[in-house]
N, C-alpha and C positions, 0 to 999 in steps of 0.2 A: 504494500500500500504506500511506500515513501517514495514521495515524488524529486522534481528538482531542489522545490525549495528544501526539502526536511533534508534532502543532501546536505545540502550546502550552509544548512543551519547547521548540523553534526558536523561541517568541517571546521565551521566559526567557531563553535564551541569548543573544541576540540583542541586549537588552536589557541584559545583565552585564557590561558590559564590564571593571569592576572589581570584586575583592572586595566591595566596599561597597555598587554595583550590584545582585550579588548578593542580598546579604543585602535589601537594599528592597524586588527581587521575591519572595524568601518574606515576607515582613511584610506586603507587599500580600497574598498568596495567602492566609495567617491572621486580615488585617482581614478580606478580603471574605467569610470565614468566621463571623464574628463575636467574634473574639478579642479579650480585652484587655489591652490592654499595664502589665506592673508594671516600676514603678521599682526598682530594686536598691539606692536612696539614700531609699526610703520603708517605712513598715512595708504588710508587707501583707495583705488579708483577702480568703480564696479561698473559694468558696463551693461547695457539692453540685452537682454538674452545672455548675459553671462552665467556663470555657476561657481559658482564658489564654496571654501571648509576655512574651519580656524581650530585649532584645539588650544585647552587650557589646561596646564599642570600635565598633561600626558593624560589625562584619566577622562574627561573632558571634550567632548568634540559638537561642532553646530555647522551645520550646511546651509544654505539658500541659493533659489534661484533669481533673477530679475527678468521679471518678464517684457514682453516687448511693449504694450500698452502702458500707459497710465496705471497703477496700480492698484487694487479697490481697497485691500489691508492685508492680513498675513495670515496666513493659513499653517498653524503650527503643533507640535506633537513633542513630549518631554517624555522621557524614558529614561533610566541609569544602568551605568556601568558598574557597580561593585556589588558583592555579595557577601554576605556572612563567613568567616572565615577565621583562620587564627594568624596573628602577625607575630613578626619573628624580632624579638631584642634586641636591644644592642650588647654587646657582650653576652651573647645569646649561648653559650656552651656551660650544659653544668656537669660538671665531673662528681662521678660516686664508683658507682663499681662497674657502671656505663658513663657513658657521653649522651647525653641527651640537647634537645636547643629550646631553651624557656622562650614560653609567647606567651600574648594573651589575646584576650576574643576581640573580635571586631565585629559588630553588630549583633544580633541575637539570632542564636541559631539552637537547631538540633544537635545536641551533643553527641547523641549514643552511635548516628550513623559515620563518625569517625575515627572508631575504635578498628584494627585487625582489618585495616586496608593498606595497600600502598599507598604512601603520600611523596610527593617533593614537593620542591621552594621555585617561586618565582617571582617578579617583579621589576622593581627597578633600585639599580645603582647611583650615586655620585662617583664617579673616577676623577681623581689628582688630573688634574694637567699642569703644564707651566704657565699657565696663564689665570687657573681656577678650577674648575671643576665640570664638567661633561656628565650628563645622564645616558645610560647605559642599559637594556631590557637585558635581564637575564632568566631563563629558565632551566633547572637542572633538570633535564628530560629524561629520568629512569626514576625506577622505584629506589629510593633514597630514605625514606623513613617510614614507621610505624608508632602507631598509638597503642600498646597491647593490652589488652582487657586484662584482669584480675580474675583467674580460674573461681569458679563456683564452688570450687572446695573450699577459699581463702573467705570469700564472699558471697555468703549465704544468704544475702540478700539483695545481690544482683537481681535477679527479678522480681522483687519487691518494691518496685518506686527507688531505686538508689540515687540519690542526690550528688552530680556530679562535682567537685571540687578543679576548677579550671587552674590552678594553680598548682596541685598534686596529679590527680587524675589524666590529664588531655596532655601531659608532657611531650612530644615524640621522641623515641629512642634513635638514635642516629648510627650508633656504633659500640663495639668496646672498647675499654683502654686507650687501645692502640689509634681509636681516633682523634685523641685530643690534638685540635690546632688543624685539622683535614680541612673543617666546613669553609670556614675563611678564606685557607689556600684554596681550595674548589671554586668557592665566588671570584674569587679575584685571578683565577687562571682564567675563568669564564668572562669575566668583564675586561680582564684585558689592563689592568692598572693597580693603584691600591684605592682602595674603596674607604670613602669621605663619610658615607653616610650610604644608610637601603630603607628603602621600604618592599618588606619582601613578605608575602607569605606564602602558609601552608595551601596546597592544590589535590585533590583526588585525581588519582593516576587515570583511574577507569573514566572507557571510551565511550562516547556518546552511542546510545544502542536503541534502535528500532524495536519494538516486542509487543505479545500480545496472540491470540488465538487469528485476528485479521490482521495484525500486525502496525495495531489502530494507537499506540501507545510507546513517545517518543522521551528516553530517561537522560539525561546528563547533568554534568555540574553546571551552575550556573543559569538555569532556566532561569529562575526569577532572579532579573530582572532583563539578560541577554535573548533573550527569544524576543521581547517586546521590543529593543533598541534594534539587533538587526532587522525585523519585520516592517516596523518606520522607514528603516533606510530604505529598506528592497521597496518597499508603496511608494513611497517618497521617489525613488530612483524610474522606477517602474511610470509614475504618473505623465498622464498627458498635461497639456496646457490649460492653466488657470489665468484670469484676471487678477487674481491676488498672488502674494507672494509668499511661497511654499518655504518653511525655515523647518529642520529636526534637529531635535536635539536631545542630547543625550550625557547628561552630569554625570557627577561621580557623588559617591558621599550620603545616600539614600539610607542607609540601611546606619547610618550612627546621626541622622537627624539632617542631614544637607548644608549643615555649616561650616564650609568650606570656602573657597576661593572657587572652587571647578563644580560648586554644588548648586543647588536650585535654589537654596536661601542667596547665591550671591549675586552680582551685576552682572554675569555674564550674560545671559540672554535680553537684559533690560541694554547694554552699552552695546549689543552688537544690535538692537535692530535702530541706536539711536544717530550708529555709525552711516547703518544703510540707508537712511532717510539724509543724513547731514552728504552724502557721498551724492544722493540722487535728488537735493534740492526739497523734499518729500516735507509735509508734519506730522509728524510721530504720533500726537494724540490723534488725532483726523485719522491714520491709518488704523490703530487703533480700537477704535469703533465701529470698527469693520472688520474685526479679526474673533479668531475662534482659536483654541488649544483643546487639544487632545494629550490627557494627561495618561500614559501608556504601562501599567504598572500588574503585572499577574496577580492572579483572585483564586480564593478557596475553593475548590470545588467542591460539592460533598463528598465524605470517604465515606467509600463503599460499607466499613467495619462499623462507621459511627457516625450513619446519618444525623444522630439526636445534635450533635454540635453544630448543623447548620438551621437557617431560619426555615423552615417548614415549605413555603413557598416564593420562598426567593435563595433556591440551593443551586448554581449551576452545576453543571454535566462535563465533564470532559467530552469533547469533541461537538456539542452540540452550538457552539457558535461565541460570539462575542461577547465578555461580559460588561455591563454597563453599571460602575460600585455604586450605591448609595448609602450618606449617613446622616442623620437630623443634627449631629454636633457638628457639622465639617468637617472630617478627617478626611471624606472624599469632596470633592468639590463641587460633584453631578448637581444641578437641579433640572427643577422642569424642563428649563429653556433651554439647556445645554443635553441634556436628554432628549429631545426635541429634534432640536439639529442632529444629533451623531445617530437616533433610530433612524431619519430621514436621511441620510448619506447611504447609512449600512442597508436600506431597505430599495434606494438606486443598484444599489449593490448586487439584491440578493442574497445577500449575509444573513444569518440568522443574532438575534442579539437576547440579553438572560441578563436578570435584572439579580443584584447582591446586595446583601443586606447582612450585619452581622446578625447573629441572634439577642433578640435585647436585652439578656445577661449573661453576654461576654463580649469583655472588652475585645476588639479586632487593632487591627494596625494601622497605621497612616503610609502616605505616600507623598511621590514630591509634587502633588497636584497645589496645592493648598497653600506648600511654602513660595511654589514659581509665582505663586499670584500677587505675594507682597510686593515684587519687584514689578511685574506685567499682569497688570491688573483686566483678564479679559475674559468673556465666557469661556468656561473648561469642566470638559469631561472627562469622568477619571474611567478608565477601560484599563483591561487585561482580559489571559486568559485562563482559564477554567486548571487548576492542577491540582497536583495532590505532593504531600510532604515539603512543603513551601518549608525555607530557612535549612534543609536538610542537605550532605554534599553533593547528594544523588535526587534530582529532582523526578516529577512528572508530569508531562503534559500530552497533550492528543496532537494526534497528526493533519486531520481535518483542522484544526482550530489555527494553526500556522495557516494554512490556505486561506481562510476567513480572515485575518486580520493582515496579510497581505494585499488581496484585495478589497476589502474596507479602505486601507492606508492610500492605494492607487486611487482609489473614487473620492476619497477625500482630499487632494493634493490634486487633483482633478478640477475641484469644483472653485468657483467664486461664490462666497458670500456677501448679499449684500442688506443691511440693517434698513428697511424701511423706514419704522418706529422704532421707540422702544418696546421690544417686546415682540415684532415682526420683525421675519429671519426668509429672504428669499434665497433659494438653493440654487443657483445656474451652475 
């Protein structure tokens, strides 16, 4: 049942092992489209029908096109690049009777599915130069470490709710003895210098894998929040000609709150569209008022084991089509109106769309719908899709539901919007 895209999403994946990762294969996906890259430390000059990318911090990336016409406003979609994970110290080797390398958590995750796997390290470097310092992607591409459970002899309470200690328990073992002083030499044979500074973390070895009885169910690291950032690109890349101006974007920093410099709490998407307007003469607020976001962020699906955890009639399905989140506190950003326009898009479409809701005693999560809006303040809908074991190394999601939110993102990147009233939203 995997088609081109689920290919080439399992290669993306595959390929990401870090945030930074990530971001290199959209950049690659927007060169091999013909895009070109602006510096944020130069002036710049955009041109009628150009295409353009910028990244920020490496983890960070935003595209746009200019279209030929007049512009009506911006037709835009937010998604991120990082995941739940563990990062690696500085001074990161602790010596006992093993070699082990101390981290700790980066964002909230599932603990127990990264016990008795292969793991390695990736990210990025500082390298010394003579002049300062050079960023560097490194990834140790082999089975390099483990987390090893504690035998049910020792812990007789392993299957009783055991409460993990991230600081004892999630250690990885790296080596015996004889590895003290390896890990460092290894990074910096790999990086090619002495190493200033990393941000580097822990990666699940295992490969992105197609599965299932129709073969309808697609597992890797990374789904949430990477299936939704490449899917924007591919619709976005994929779309025909709009009177508005098509921007995606994809921050870093989601999953510890977006407060960053390359995050959705920061100026980025607010100074790049104030660039595009000051480069093409344009008013920013004017365009403004004529724009839409699409906040791109994967959703609960119900588990199969325990229905009871999702809301009764607002549970989506894996594979059964687009989900559109709602919340009466604003954690998602959905309302009427912006629910309105994204069913009327996805229904040009033919897409099918599934309404989310958490159940209303348990607390659910936020996304970076809510914070992009302190900076860009415009109608937005918060969308994902349908999975199961969200925050876990080893995610899931359906294969139909890529298909769906590809072409959703085409039709929407597609279309001009333009605001009658307040309140009235014409779809051309």
């Amino acid at each position: 049942m995997a088609n081109q895209n689920v290919t080439e999403l399992m290669q993306f994946l595959d390929a990401a092992p870090s945030v930074y990762h990530a971001v290199e294969g959209l950049k690659h996906m927007l060169e091999s489209a013909g895009y070109t890259r602006l510096d944020e430390a130069k002036q710049w000059s955009v041109e009628v029908g150009g295409k353009y990318y910028l990244t920020r911090g490496g983890s960070a990336i935003l595209a746009f096109r200019v279209p030929c016409a007049q512009p009506q406003g911006f037709m835009m979609t937010a998604s991120h690049s990082d995941r739940p994970t563990f990062k690696i110290k500085e001074n990161g080797e602790l010596e006992s009777k093993y070699i082990r390398i101390a981290t700790e958590k980066y964002g909230g995750m599932l603990m127990a599915p990264w016990f008795d796997r292969p793991l390695s390290v990736a990210g990025r470097v500082l390298v010394e130069t003579p002049t300062g310092a050079k960023t560097k992607l490194v990834n140790i591409d082999r089975d390099l470490m483990m987390i090893p459970n504690v035998a049910i002899h020792m812990n007789r309470k392993a299957n009783d709710g055991y409460t993990y200690n991230p600081a004892v328990d999630t250690i990885p073992l790296l080596g015996g003895k004889d590895a003290k002083g390896k890990f460092e030499a290894l990074l910096e044979k790999q990086a090619g210098g002495k190493i200033l500074a990393h941000d580097l973390y822990l990666y699940n070895r295992e490969p992105a894998t197609v599965w299932g009885i129709d073969e309808e169910y697609i597992s890797a690291q990374a789904i949430d929040d990477l299936e939704c950032a490449w899917g924007t690109v591919k619709g976005f890349l994929n779309a025909g000609v709009s009177g508005s101006i098509p921007v995606v974007c994809v921050f870093d920093s989601e999953e510890v709150g977006s407060s960053s410099v390359q995050g959705a709490a920061s100026t980025l998407l607010a100074d790049t569209l104030c660039r595009i307007c000051k480069a093409m003469n344009l008013d920013l607020n004017q365009l403004l008022s004529q724009s839409f976001m699409v906040s791109a962020d994967n959703a609960h699906a119900v588990h199969p084991n325990h229905p009871e955890y999702a809301d009764a009639n607002n549970a989506p399905v894996v594979n059964e089509g687009i989900v559109l989140k709602f919340n009466s506190n604003l954690r998602y950003t959905t309302d009427a109106v912006s629910a309105a326009v994204l069913r009327s898009v996805c229904n040009r479409a033919g897409i099918p769309v599934q309404s989310y809701y958490n159940r209303a005693d348990i607390a659910g999560g936020s996304t970076l719908g809510n914070i992009s809006l302190n900076q860009v303040s415009v109608p937005t809908a918060d969308i994902g899709l349908a999975q199961l074991a969200m925050h876990s190394c080893y995610e899931t999601a359906g294969v139909k539901d890529l298909a769906y939110l590809v072409k959703a993102m085409e039709e929407f990147y597609s279309c001009t919007l333009t605001v009658s009233a307040d309140g009235e939203y014409i779809i051309a």
